[in-house]
C-alpha positions, 0 to 999 in steps of 0.5 A: 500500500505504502508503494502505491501511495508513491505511485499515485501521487507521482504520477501527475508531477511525473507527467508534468516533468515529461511534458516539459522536455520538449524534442522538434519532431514530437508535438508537446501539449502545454506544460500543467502549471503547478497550481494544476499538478498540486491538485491533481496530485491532490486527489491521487492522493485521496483515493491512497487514504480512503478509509473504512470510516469514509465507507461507512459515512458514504453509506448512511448519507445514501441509506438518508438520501434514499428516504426509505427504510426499504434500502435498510432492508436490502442492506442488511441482506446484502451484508449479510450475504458478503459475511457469508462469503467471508465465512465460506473464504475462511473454509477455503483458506483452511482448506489449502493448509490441509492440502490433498487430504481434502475431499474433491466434494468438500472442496465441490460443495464450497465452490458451489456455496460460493457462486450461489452466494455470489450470485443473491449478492448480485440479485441484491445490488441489482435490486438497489441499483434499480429502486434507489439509483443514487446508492452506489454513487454515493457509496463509492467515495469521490475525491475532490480537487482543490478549488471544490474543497475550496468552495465547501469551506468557510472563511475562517477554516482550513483544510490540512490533509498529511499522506505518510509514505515510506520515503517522506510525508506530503502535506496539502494546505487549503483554504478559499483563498490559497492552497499549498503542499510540502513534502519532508523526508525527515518524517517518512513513515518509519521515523515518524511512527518512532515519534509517535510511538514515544509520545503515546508512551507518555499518556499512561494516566491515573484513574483511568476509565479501562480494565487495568488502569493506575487508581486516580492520582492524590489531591493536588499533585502536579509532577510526574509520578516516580517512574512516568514516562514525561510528554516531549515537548521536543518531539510534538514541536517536530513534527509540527516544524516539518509537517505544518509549519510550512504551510503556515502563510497559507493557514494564517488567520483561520480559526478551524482547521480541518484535518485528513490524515494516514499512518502513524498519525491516526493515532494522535491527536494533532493538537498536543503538537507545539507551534514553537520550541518549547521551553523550560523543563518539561517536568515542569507545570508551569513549563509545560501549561504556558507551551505553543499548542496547536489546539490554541491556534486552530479549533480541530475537526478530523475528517474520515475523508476529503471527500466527507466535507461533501457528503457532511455539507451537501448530503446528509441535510434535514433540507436544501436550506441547510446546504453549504452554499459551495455545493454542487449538488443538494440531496437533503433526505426527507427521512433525515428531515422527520427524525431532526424536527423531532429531536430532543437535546441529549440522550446520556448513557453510563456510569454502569453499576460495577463492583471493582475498585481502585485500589492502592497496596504498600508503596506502589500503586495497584491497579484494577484486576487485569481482565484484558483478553478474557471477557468471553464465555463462548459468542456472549461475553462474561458478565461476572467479568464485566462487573469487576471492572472498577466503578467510574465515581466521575460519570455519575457527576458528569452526566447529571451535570450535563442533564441540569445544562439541558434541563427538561430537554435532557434525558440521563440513564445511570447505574442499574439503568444503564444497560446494552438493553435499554440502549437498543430499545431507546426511543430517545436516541434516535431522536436526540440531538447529543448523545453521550456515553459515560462508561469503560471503552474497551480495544479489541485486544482488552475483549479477546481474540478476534473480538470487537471493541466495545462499550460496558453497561451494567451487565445482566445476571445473565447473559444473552444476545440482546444483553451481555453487558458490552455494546460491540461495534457491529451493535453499534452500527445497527443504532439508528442515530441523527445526532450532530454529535455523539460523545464517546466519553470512554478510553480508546474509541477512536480505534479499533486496536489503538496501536500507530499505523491501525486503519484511523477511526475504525473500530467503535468510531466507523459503527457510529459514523455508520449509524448516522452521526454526523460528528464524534468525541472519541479517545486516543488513550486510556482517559482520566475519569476526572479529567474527562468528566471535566471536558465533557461538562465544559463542552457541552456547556458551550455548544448549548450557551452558544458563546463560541461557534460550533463543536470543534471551537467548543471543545477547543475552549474545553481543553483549555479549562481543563489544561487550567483547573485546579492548580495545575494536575491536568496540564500535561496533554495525557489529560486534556488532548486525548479527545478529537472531534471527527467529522462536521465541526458545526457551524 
């Protein structure tokens, strides 16, 4: 793939240097300015970062612009089916290791079982193809060229989309009035992802919301604790130097910056990075609390693809009116329209009734029972498991705090309440405007082998396949959401297994964005409960008294308030940076 990525980006520019040798016995066309070759390189490299979140954010804007529940239907038996043939690949895959001892019907009886699925999935989308026209175009992701992206943007935004490749990383900066790219060596894929990898190091925190995580620090403290890993300011600084600092001159001004990004990058926040050298010593608070961040420059929003700001600004609308004014094309979704006139403000769900504590032995600090890799008895997972995870004393307090913002608007389900049943069955979600959850996030690699991450609610005595305590992603992805945000106030939701270099916003955050949200607060690390707790009350106080324009501006003023409490315990960026907002970054 790395390969490819170098194919497709170069082949425009290589074009652009052919054309201009010239020879007297050949004709030449026209050598492409460089303003055209950076576009067209521009959309090459789009279709290297087409994203499994992009797919899915594709698919609920056609599933809104279809306007019928019939298309639902046909959906989930065609995914069905293609599970079915994945299965069927697996047989075969097993098949080949047995080599000859296989018999000729067995391997007949597969082929057969293969075709014939094939052949429903191909009756399928044929059936789609003719009652809803519009579906695979717009499932199939379109990439942009510069002056389009340049029409769907807002005066004060920009748009930054960074490729990693083996041999450098390329950089595209645009706004409505400029564009420019770069490229840096210095952060080829290999020492990039050595960069990310030590500052990912550095955000262990205590009082975790995860399986097996620190206890919550003491009262008061503000150093790094013996034997902790200290954030390098150094290092952010870096990558900002050789990724974005050359496009300054062309972001100068803008207040949001929308941001599209591969490899090792997906797995950090862009906003811990440093606009300036740091100074000081970075053990010290002071030091650290008065540091250059990105997030105080630019209000972040990632987007699954380029071609999102599209699907988010012209497709996916309650009506034409809601349109960008830079749209091409307008297909506002009468279903989408229904389900937003009868919202309510927020819907929150967490703080699950468990039984373990933190707890600190001696000198050291314990930790919670190590259940990582465990949590499954069979198909269902073990909810005796589940209800030994440590009790979250912050979700409580900050899911309340959230309902008093929201008043009679609001509705918030805690503790015994708070279960995978009541989450399916809610009528209310499905017309909230928020929809928050305040609980454990779990990696896939926490739940078991070949699991899918999850979130936890107070488990049942027993476990069955509507409730076993953990909401996976494909549950997920079966919600029916017209939320304008969804928070995942939980550890790791922003990936599937968390690591630098995974597929950026898979996981919990692709079933969400599948189920119809127009825009995420998902983790990058194991979160602090108080911290978080924190965050979440902040923003949603903004975005509901309305003094700072949209969500990604409103989480912006969130990390700073929480950067700023108390006597400084939370100014290192493991605290208050693990939180990115994806997709729309509102108005």
């Amino acid at each position: 793939m790395v390969s490819k990525f170098k194919q497709l980006v170069a082949l425009p520019l290589l074009a652009g240097l052919l054309t201009a040798q010239t020879t007297p016995d050949i004709k030449i066309e026209p050598v492409p300015s460089p303003e055209v070759l950076r576009s067209e390189a521009f959309v090459a490299a789009q279709y290297a970062l087409i994203s499994g979140a992009a797919a899915a954010l594709d698919r609920v804007t056609a599933r809104y612009a279809a306007g019928s529940g019939g298309l639902a239907v046909l959906e989930q038996e065609r995914d069905k089916k293609l599970a079915e043939i994945e299965a069927v690949d697996r047989q075969f895959s097993a098949l080949i290791e047995r080599g000859s001892a296989v018999p000729e019907e067995e391997r007949r009886t597969l082929t057969q079982r293969r075709a014939a699925l094939r052949d429903e999935v191909t009756a399928i989308e044929a059936k789609i193809q003719k009652d809803f026209p519009q579906y695979f175009d717009l499932t199939r992701p379109k990439a942009l060229d510069i002056a389009q992206v340049q029409k769907l943007l807002n005066p004060d935004e920009a748009m930054v989309m960074i490729l990693v490749s083996d041999d450098a990383s390329y950089t595209w900066a645009i706004t409505r009035e400029k564009a420019s790219w770069s490229r840096s060596e210095a952060m080829k894929e290999e020492a990039l992802a050595a960069k990310v990898k030590a500052l990912r190091a550095s955000m262990q925190v205590d009082g975790a919301r995860g399986s097996a995580r620190q206890p919550p620090r003491a009262a008061g403290a503000t150093g790094p604790a013996p034997g902790e890993q200290v954030f390098d300011r150094k290092v952010a600084y870096e990558i900002y130097k050789e990724l974005l600092a050359p496009s300054e001159a062309v972001l100068a001004g803008k207040k949001v910056l929308l941001t599209n990004v591969t490899g090792p990058l997906t797995s950090l926040p862009l906003s811990l990075l440093l606009t300036a050298p740091p100074q000081g010593s970075d053990t010290d608070a002071v030091a650290v609390a008065t540091s250059a961040w990105l997030i105080d420059k630019y209000a972040l929003a990632e987007l699954p693809s380029v071609s999102s700001l599209r699907s988010l600004r012209c497709l996916l609308i309650a009506n034409p009116a809601d349109a960008h004014p830079g749209c091409d094309v307008k297909a506002a979704s009468a279903s989408y329209a229904q389900a937003k006139a009868g919202s309510v403000a927020l819907a929150a769900y967490g703080a699950p009734t468990l039984a373990g504590k933190f707890t600190t032995a001696d000198k050291d600090r314990s930790v919670t029972p190590d259940l990582a890799g465990s949590m499954y008895d069979g198909k269902l997972a073990n909810t005796e498991k589940l209800r030994a995870l440590a009790y979250l004393p912050q979700a409580a307090a900050e899911l309340k705090s959230l309902g008093a913002t929201f008043g009679d608007k609001a509705q918030v389900v805690l503790g015994d309440a708070a279960t995978e049943t009541a989450v399916k069955q809610s009528k209310v979600i499905p017309a909230a405007r928020f929809v928050v959850f305040s609980t454990h996030g779990l990696l896939a690699t926490e739940v078991g082998d070949n699991a899918e991450p999850g979130l936890v609610f107070t488990p049942p005595k027993t476990a069955t396949p509507l409730d076993d305590g953990l909401l996976t992603a494909s549950e997920v992805a079966q919600l029916n959401l017209r939320a304008d945000l969804v928070a995942l106030s939980a550890c790791n939701t922003a990936a599937s297994s968390g690591k630098p270099g995974a597929e950026g916003l898979s996981g919990l955050a692709r079933a969400f964005i599948f189920a119809g949200a127009r825009s995420l607060m998902v983790s990058h690390w194991a979160v602090s409960d108080e911290a978080t707790s924190l965050l979440m009350r902040e923003t949603f106080q903004h975005i509901e008294r309305g003094d700072v324009a949209g969500r990604a501006r409103a989480l912006q003023a969130a990390m700073k308030t929480v950067r700023e409490a108390g006597s400084g315990q939370f100014v290192s960026p493991k605290f208050w940076a693990a939180f990115s907002l994806v997709g729309d970054p509102g108005k």
